[in-house]
C-alpha beads as a LAMMPS data file, in Angstrom:
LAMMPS data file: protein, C-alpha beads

171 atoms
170 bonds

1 atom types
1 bond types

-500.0 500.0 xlo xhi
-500.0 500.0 ylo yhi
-500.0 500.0 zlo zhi

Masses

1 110.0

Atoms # bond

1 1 1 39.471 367.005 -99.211
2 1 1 39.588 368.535 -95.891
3 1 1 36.409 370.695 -96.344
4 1 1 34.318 367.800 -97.587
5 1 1 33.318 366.037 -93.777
6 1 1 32.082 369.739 -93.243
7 1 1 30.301 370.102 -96.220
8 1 1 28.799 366.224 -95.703
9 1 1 27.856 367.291 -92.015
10 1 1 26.332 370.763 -93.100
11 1 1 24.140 369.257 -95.708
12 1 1 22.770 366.653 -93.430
13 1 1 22.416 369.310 -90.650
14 1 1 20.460 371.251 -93.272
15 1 1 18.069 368.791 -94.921
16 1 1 16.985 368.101 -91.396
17 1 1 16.380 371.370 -90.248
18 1 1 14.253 371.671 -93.511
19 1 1 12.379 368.493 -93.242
20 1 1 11.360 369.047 -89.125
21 1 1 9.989 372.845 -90.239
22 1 1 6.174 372.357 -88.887
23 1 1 4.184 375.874 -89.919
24 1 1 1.344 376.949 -87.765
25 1 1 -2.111 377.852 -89.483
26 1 1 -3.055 381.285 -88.788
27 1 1 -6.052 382.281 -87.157
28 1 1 -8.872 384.001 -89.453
29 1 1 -12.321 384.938 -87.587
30 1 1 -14.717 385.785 -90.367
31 1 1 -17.311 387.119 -88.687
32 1 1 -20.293 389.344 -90.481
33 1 1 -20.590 392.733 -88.775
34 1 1 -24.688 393.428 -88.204
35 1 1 -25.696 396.612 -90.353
36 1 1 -27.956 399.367 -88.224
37 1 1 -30.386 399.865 -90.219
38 1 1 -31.909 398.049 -93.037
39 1 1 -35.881 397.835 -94.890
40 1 1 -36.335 394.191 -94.577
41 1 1 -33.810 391.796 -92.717
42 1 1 -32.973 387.852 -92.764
43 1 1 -31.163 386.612 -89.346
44 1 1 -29.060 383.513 -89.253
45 1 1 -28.304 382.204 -86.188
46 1 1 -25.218 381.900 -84.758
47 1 1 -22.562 378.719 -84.891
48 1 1 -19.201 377.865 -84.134
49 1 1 -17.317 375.682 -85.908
50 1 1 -13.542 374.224 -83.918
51 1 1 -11.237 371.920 -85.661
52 1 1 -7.752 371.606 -83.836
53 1 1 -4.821 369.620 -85.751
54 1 1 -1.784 369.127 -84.075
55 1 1 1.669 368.640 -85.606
56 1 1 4.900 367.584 -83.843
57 1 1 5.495 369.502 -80.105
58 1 1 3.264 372.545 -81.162
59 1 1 -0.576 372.249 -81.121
60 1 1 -2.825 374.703 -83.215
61 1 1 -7.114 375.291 -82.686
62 1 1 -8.604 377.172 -85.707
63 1 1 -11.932 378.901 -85.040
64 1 1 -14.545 380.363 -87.653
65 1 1 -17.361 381.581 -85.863
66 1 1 -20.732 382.942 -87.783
67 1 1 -22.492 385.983 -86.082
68 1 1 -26.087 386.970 -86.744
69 1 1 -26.318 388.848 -89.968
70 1 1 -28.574 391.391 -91.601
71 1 1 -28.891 391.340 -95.205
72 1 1 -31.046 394.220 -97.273
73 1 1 -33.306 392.952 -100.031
74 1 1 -34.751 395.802 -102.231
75 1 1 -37.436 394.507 -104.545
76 1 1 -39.721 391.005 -105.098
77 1 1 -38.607 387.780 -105.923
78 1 1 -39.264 388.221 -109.864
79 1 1 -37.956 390.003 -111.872
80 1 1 -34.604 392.181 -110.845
81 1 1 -33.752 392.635 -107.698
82 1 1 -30.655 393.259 -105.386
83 1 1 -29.585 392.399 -102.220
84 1 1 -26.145 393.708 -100.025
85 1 1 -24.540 390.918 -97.824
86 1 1 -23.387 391.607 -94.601
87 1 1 -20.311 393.125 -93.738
88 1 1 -17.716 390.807 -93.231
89 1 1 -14.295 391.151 -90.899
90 1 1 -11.497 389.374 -93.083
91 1 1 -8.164 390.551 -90.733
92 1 1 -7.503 393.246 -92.493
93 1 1 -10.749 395.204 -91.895
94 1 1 -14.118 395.030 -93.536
95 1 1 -15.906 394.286 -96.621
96 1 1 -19.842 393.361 -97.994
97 1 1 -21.070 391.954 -101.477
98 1 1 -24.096 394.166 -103.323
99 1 1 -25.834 391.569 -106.456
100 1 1 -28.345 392.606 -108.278
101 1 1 -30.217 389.369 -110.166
102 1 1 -32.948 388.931 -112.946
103 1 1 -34.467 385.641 -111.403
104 1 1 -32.392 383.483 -110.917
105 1 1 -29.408 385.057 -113.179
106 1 1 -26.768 387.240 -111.530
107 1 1 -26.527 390.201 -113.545
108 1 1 -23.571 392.461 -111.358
109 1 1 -21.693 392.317 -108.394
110 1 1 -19.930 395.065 -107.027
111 1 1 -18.637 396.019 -103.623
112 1 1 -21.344 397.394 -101.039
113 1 1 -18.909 398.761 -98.859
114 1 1 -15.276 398.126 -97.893
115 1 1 -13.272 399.566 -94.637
116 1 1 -9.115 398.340 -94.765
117 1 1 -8.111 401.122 -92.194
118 1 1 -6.407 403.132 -94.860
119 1 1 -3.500 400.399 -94.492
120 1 1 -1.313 400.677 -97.748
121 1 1 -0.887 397.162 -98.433
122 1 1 -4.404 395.863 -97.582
123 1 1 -5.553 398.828 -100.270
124 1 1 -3.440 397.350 -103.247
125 1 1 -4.316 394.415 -102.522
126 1 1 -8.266 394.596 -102.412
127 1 1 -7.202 396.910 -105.818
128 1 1 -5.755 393.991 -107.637
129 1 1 -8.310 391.339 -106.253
130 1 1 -12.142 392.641 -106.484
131 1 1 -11.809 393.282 -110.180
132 1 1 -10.798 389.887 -110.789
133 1 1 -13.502 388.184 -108.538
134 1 1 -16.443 390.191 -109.540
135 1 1 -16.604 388.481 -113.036
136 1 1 -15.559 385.730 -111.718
137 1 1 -19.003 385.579 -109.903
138 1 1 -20.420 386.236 -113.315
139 1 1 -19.053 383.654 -114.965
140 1 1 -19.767 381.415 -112.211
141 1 1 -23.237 382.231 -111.414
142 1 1 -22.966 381.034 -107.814
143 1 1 -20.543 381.860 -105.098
144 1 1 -18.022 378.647 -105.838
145 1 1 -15.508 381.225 -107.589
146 1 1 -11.570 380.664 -107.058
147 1 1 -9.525 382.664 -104.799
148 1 1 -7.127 385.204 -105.900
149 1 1 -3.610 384.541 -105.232
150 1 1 -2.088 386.745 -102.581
151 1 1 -5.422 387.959 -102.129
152 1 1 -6.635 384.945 -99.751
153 1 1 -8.070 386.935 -96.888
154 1 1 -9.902 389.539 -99.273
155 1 1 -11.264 386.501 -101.383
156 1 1 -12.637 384.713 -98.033
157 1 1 -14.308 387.488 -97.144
158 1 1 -15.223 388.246 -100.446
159 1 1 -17.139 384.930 -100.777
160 1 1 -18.798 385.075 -97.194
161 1 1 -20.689 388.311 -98.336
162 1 1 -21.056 386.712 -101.727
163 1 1 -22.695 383.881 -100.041
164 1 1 -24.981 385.443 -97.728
165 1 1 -26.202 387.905 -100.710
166 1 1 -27.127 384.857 -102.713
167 1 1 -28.946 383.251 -100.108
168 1 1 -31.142 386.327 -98.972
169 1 1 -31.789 386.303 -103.360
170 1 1 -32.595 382.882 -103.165
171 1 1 -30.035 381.660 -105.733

Bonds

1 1 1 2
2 1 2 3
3 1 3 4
4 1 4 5
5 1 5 6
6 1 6 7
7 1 7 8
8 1 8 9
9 1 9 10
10 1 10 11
11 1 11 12
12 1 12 13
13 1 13 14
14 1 14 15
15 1 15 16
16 1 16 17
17 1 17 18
18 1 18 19
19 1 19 20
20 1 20 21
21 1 21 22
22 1 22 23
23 1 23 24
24 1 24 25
25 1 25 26
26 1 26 27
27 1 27 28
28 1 28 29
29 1 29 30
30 1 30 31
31 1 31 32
32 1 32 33
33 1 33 34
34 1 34 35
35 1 35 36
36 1 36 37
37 1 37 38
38 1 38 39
39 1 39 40
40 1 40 41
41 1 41 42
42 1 42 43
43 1 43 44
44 1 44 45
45 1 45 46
46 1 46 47
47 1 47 48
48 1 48 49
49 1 49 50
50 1 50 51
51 1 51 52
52 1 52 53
53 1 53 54
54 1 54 55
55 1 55 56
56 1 56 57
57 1 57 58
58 1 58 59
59 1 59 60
60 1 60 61
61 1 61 62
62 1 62 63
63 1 63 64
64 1 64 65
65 1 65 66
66 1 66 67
67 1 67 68
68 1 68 69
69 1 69 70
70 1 70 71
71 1 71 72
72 1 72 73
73 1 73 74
74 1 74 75
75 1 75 76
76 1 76 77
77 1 77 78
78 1 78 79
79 1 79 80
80 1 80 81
81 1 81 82
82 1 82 83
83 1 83 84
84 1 84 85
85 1 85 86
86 1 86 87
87 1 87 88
88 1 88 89
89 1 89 90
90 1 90 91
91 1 91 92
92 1 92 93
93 1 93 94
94 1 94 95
95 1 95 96
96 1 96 97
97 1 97 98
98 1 98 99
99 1 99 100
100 1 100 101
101 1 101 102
102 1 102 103
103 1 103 104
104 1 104 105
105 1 105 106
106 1 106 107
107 1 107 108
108 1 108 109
109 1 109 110
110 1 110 111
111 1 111 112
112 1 112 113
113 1 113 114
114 1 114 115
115 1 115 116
116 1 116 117
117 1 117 118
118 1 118 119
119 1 119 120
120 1 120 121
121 1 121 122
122 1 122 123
123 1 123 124
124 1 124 125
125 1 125 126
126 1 126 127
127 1 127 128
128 1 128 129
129 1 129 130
130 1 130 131
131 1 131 132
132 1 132 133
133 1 133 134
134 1 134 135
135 1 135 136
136 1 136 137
137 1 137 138
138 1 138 139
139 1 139 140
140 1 140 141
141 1 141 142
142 1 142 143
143 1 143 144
144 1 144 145
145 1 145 146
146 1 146 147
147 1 147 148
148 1 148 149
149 1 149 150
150 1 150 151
151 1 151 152
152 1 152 153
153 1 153 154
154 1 154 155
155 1 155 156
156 1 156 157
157 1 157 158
158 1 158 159
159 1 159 160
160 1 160 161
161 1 161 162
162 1 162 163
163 1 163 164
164 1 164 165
165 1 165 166
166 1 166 167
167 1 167 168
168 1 168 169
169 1 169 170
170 1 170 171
């Protein structure tokens, strides 16, 4: 009987320390990286996109910026052809999209190039998501795929490329 007023008070103290918890989103900058050197080359201009949201005493500004990108297109607009999107920063370093199409069907995607840094973590991870969201893209036939769980930065940039690829195709 003596330990329950602690117990009561503890609990209380608790439940309100749990329900006054405010996260803070964290910042991503997806930005395309321009390629040097390409055959033929598509630039979209730049934007910048700011929402801010604030919650409780703390304040928080996310930013997504576009920069101009290059994308390479290798062969006519019938018919197959393939096109690389541009490389995209997703925190953890850098990745582009190659998909090759018959008209308007998407026939493989695969990974132009990717750049983690050599970190560990980032490497497993990429390992465990890209095999699961190239068929997704297959299935999909359009860059409205899901993101891979524990794999959210990878899958954003993932999609970026995807989406710039498929727009320089034309699909």
């Amino acid at each position: 009987m003596k330990r329950s007023p602690i117990v009561a008070v503890g609990t209380v103290v608790g439940l309100a320390s749990v329900l006054s918890f405010h996260s803070t989103p964290v910042k991503l900058n997806l930005s395309p990286v321009a390629s040097s050197s390409s055959p033929a080359t598509t630039t979209t201009p730049s934007t910048t996109t700011t929402a801010g949201s604030t919650t409780g005493p703390t304040s928080a500004t996310t930013t997504t910026s576009l920069a101009p990108t290059t994308t390479t297109t290798t062969a006519s607009v019938t018919g197959v052809h393939t096109a690389t999107g541009p490389l995209v920063n997703y925190y953890y370093g850098q990745l582009s999209v190659k998909v090759t199409a018959n008209g308007k069907k998407i026939t493989a995607v695969t990974i132009g190039s990717i750049s983690d840094g050599g970190n560990p973590r980032s490497v497993s991870i990429d390992q465990y998501a890209i095999p699961i969201l190239e068929p997704e893209v297959l299935a999909a036939q359009s860059s409205s795929i899901q993101s891979v769980s524990g794999a959210s930065y990878t899958s954003a940039g993932f999609q970026m490329s995807l989406q710039y690829a498929l727009k320089s195709l034309h699909i």
